[in-house]
C-alpha positions in Angstrom: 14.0 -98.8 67.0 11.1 -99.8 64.7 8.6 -97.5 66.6 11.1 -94.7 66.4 11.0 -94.8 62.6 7.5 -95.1 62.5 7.4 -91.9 65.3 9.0 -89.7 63.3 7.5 -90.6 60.2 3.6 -89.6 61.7 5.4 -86.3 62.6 6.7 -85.4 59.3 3.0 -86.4 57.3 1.5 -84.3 60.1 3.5 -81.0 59.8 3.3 -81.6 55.7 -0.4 -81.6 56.2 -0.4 -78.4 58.9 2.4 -76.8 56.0 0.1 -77.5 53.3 -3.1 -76.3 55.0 -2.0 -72.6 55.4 -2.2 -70.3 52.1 -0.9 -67.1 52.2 -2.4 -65.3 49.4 -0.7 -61.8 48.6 -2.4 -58.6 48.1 -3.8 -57.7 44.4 -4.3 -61.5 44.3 -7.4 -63.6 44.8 -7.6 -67.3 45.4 -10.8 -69.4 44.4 -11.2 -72.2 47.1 -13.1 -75.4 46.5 -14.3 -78.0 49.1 -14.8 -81.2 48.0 -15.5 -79.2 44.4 -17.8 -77.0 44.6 -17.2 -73.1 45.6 -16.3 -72.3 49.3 -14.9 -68.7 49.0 -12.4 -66.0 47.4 -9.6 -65.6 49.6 -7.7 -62.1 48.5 -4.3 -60.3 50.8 -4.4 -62.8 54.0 -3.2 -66.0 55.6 -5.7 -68.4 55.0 -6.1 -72.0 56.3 -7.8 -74.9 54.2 -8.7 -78.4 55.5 -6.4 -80.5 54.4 -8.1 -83.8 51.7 -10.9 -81.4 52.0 -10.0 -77.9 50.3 -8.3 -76.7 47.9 -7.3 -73.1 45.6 -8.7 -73.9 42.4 -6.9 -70.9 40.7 -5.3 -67.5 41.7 -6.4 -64.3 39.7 -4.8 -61.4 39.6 -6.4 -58.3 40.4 -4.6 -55.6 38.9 -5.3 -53.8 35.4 -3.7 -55.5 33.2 -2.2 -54.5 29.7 -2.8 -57.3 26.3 -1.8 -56.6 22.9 -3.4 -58.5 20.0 -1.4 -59.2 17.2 -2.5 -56.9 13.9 -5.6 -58.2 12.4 -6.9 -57.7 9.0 -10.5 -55.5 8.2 -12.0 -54.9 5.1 -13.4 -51.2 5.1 -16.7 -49.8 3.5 -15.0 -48.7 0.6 -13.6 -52.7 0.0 -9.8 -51.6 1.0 -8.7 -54.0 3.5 -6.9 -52.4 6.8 -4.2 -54.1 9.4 -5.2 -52.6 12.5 -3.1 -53.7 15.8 -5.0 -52.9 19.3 -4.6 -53.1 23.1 -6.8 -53.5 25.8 -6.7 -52.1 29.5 -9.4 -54.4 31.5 -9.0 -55.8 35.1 -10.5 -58.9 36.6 -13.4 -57.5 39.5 -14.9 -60.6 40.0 -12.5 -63.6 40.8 -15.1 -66.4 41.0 -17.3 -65.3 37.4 -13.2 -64.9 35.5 -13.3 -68.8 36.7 -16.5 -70.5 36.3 -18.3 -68.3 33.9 -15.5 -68.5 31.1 -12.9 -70.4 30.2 -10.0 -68.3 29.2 -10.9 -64.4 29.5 -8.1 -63.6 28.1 -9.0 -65.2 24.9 -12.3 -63.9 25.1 -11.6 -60.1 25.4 -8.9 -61.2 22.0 -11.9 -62.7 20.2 -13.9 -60.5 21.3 -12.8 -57.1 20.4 -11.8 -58.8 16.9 -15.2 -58.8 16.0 -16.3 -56.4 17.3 -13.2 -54.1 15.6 -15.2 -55.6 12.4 -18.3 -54.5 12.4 -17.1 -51.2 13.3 -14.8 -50.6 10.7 -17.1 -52.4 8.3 -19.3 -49.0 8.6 -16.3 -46.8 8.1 -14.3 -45.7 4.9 -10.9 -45.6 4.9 -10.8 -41.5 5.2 -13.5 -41.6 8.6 -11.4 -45.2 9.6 -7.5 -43.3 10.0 -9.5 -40.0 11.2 -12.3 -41.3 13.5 -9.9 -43.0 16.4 -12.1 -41.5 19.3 -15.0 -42.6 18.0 -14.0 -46.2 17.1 -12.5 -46.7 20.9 -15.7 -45.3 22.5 -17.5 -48.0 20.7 -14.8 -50.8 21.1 -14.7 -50.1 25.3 -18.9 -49.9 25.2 -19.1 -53.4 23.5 -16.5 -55.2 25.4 -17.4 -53.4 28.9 -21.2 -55.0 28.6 -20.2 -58.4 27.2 -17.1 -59.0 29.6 -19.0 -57.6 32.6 -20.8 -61.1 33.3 -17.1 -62.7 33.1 -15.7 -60.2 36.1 -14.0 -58.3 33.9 -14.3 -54.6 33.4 -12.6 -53.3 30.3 -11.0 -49.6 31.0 -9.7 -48.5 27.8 -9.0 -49.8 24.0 -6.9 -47.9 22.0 -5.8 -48.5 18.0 -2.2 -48.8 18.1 -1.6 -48.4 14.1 -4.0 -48.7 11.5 -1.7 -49.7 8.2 -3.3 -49.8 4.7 -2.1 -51.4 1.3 1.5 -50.3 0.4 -0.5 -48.7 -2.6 -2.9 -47.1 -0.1 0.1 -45.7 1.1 1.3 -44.4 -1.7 -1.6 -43.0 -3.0 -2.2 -41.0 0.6 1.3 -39.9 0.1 0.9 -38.1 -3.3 -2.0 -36.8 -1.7 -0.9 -35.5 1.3 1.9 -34.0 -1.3 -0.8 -32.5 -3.3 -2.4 -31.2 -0.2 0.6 -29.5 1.1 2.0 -28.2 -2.1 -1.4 -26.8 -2.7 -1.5 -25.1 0.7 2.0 -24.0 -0.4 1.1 -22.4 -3.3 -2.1 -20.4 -1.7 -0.2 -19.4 1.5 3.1 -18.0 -1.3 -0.4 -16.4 -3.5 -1.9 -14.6 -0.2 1.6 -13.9 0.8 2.3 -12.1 -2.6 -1.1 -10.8 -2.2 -0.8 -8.8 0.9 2.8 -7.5 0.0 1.3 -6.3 -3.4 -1.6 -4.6 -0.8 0.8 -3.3 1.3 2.9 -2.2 -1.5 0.1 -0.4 -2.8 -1.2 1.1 0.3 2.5 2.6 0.7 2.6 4.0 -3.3 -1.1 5.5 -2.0 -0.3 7.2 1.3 3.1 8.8 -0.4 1.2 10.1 -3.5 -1.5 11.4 -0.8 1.5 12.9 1.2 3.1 13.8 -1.9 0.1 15.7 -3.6 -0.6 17.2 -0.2 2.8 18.7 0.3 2.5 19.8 -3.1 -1.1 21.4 -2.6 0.5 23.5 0.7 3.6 24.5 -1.1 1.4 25.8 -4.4 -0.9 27.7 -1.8 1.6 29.3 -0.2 3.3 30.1 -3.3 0.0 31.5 -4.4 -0.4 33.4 -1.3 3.1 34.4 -1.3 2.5 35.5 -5.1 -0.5 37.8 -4.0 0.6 39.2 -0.9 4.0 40.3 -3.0 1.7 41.7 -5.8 -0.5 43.4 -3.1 2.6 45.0 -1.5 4.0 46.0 -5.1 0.7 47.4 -6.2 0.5 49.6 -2.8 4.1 50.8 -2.9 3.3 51.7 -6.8 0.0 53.2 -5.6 1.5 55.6 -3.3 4.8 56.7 -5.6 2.3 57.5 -8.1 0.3 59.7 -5.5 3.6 61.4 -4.2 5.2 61.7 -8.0 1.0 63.6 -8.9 1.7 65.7 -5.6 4.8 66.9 -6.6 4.1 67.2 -9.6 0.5 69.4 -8.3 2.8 71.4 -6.1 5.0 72.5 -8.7 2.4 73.8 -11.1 0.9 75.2 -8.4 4.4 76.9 -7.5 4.9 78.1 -11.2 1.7 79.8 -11.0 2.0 81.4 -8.0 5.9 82.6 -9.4 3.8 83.7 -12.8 0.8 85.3 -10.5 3.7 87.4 -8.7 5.7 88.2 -11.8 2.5 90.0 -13.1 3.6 89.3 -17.2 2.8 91.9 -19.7 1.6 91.0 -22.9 5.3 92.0 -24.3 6.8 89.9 -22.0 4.9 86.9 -23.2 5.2 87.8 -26.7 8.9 87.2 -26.2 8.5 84.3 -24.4 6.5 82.8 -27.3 9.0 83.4 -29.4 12.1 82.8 -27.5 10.8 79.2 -27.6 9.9 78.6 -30.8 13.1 76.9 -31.6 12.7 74.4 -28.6 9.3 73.6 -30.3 11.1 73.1 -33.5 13.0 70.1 -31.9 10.3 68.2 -32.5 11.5 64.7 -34.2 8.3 64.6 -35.6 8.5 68.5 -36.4 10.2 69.4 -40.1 9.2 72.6 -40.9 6.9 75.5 -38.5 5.1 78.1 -40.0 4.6 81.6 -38.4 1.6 83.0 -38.7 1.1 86.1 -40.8 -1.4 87.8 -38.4 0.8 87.2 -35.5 0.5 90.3 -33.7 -3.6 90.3 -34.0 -2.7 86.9 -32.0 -0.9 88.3 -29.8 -3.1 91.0 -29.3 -6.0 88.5 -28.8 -4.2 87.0 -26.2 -3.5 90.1 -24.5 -7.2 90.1 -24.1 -8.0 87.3 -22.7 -5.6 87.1 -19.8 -5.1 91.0 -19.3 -6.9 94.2 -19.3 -6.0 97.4 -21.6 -4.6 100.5 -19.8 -5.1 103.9 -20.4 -1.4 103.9 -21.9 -3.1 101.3 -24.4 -0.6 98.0 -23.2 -2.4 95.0 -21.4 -1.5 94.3 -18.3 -1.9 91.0 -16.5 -3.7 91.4 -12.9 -4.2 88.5 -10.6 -7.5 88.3 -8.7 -7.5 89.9 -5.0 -8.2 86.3 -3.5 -6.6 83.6 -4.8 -6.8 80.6 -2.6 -5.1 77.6 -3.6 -7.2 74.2 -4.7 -8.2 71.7 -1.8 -6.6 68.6 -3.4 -7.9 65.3 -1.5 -5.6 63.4 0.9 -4.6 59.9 0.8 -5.1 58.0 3.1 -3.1 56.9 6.1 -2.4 53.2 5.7 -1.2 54.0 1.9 1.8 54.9 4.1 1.4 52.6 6.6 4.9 50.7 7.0 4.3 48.3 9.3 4.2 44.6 8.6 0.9 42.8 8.0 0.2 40.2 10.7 -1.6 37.9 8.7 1.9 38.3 6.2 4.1 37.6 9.1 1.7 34.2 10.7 1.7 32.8 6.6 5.7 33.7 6.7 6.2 32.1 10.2 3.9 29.1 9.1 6.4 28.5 5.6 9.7 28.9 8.0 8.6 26.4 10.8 6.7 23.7 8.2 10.0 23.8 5.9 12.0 22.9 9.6 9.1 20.0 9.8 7.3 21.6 12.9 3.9 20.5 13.2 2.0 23.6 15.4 3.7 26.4 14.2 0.4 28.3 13.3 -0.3 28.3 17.0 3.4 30.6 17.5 3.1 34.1 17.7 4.4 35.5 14.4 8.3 36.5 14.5 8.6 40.4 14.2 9.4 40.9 10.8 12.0 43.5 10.1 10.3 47.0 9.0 10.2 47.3 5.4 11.1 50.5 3.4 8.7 53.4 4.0 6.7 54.0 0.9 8.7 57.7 0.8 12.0 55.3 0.1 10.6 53.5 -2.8 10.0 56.7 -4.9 13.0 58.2 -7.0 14.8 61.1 -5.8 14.2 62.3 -9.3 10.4 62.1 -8.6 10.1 64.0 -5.3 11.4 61.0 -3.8 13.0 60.6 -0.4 16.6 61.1 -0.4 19.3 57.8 0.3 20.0 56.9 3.6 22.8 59.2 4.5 20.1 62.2 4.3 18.9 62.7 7.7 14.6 62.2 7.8 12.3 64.8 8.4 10.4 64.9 11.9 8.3 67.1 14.0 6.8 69.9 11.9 9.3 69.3 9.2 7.7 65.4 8.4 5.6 65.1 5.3 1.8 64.5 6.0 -0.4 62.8 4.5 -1.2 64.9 1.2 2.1 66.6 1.7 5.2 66.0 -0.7 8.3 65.6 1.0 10.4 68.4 1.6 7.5 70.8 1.5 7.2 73.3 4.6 3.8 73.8 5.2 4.2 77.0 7.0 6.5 78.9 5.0 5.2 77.3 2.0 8.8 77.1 0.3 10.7 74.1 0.0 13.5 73.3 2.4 15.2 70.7 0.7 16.6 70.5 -2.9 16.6 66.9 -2.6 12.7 66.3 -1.8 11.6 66.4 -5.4 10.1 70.0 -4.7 11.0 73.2 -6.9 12.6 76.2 -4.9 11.5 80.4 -6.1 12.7 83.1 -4.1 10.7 86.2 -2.7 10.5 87.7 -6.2 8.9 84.6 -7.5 11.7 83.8 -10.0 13.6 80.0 -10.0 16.9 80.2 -8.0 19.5 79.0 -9.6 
């Protein structure tokens, strides 16, 4: 019974020993194995067998990047203002047996270590580079700590300032500045705002009194050209009333004196005339009191002589020259009777019409036909050789006036054939009809 006991008692120390000499170390892990207690080898991710008394794991590393926050630690700048300044940072073990034999505690170490050197960095800093300069700082954090932990299997990836906290009066002070700053930056953006409305304002004022003085410029030119062109017109319609009113008036003397050429007046006859209208001269308003001359048959008589010639008889006869041809009198000419419209008038009205309906090419449009204006014969009084009012019919064919002709004037019969032309009608004998 005894050597059963004992049996099963060598069984159980020998499978404890088999148990205990099989290690399974996991992946991301690395075990340090000693024999007898020096280094054997780094056993990372396998199933791994130790001699039992012999071997053993020394300590198990982890290989993975790994996260540590320091607590906040306190840093005096350049400027003597003293900072709380809490970092972090990412390094990861590469080395397993250097993390055990060449330091202590890495951990530690990378703590201390970026401590002081957190320091001296800051140390060279003020307080305005320190809160703006983050990059910088880190850059110069992860160099240090990279070369120094490098001979402890460590390689540092990143270190990063988590908050960087100055004196509650710092804080305060940054605060009214930062206030400042943004009320300043306030008050210049409200200034350039106001600026550029007053710019624009101004720029609008400018291009409507531009506009403004430009509409007013077109509308006093084409009142000006308006102006002439209706003075122009006037003075042409008055130009040729006055040259129709002289021919009329040209043919009627000329009329009279071939009626007194005809009549062949004697002396006698005149005589009588001469004093038949003495009283119409006497209605003079200017005229109180005519005196006949005492020698007024010697003036008479001298009269005789100088538009007649004696006869045996002794009376003096008036007798008109064998040819008598009547006086070339010079025409007009044509366009002082030219109705038509002037094209350049009708573009200028056209132009008015479309730019006061706010179309932009109307100078390019032909001109609108312009409704014919009176004939120049219209415009002169019936009174004054004038043409007569609408419901007389107009002259045409041989009957028309020419140019140099008075209306109502037949050039081949030389009488007039209209008591309403302005002309004055003789019969055969010379005398007016009544």
């Amino acid at each position: 019974m005894e050597g059963l006991i004992f049996l099963a008692v060598i069984v159980i120390l020998i499978a404890s020993v088999v148990v205990s000499s099989v290690k399974l170390i996991p992946q991301a892990e690395a075990a340090v194995i000693e024999r007898l207690g020096r280094y054997q080898r780094t056993a990372s991710g396998q199933l791994t067998l130790i001699i039992p008394f012999i071997d053993r794991v020394r300590a198990k590393v982890d290989l993975r990047e790994r996260v540590v926050t320091f607590p906040p630690q306190s840093m005096i700048t350049e400027d003597n203002l003293t900072l709380s300044i809490d970092t972090v940072v990412y390094f990861q073990v590469t080395d397993p047996k250097s993390a055990v034999y060449e330091i202590n505690n890495y951990i530690i170490a990378v703590e201390q270590l970026a401590t002081t050197t957190l320091r001296n960095v800051v140390g060279g800093l003020t307080l305005e580079q320190t809160l703006t300069s983050r990059d910088m700082i880190n850059k110069q954090l992860r160099g240090v700590l990279d070369s120094e932990t490098g001979r402890w299997g460590l390689r540092v990836a990143r270190v990063e300032l988590r908050s960087i906290d100055p004196p509650p009066s710092i804080q305060d002070s940054m605060e009214k500045q930062m206030r400042a700053d943004r009320e300043k930056r306030a008050t210049i953006l409200t200034a350039e705002g106001q600026r550029e409305a007053a710019i624009t304002t101004a720029q609008g004022a400018k291009q409507a009194a531009i506009l403004d003085a430009e509409g007013n410029k077109q509308a006093a030119i084409l009142s000006a050209e308006a102006d002439r062109q209706s003075r122009m017109l006037r003075a042409q319609g008055e130009r040729a009333a006055r040259y129709l009113v002289a021919e009329g008036q040209a043919a009627a003397i000329a009329r009279v004196n071939a009626a007194v050429k005809a009549s062949k007046p004697t002396p006698e006859m005149l005589a009588y005339q001469y004093v038949q209208n003495l009283p119409e001269m006497a209605k003079g308003d200017a005229a109180t009191m005519w005196m006949i001359p005492s020698q007024f048959g010697d003036s008479l008589e001298n009269f005789a002589k100088a538009v007649a010639k004696k006869d045996d008889d002794g009376v003096f006869r008036y007798e008109p020259a064998d040819v008598d041809t009547d006086a070339d009198l010079p025409s007009a000419p044509d366009e002082w009777f030219d109705t038509s419209t002037d094209p350049e008038i009708a573009r200028s009205v056209a132009a008015a019409e479309a730019a006061a309906k706010g179309t932009t090419s109307v100078m390019d449009e032909e001109p609108r036909k312009a409704k014919p204006k009176p004939g120049v014969f219209d415009m002169v009084p019936e009174s004054e050789g004038g043409a007569a009012p609408d419901d007389t019919p107009a002259l045409s064919g041989p009957q028309g006036a020419q140019p140099g002709q008075p209306t109502g004037i037949d050039p081949a019969a030389g009488l007039d054939t209209d008591l309403h032309q302005g002309g004055y009608p003789i019969d055969e004998t010379g005398r007016d009809r009544p």
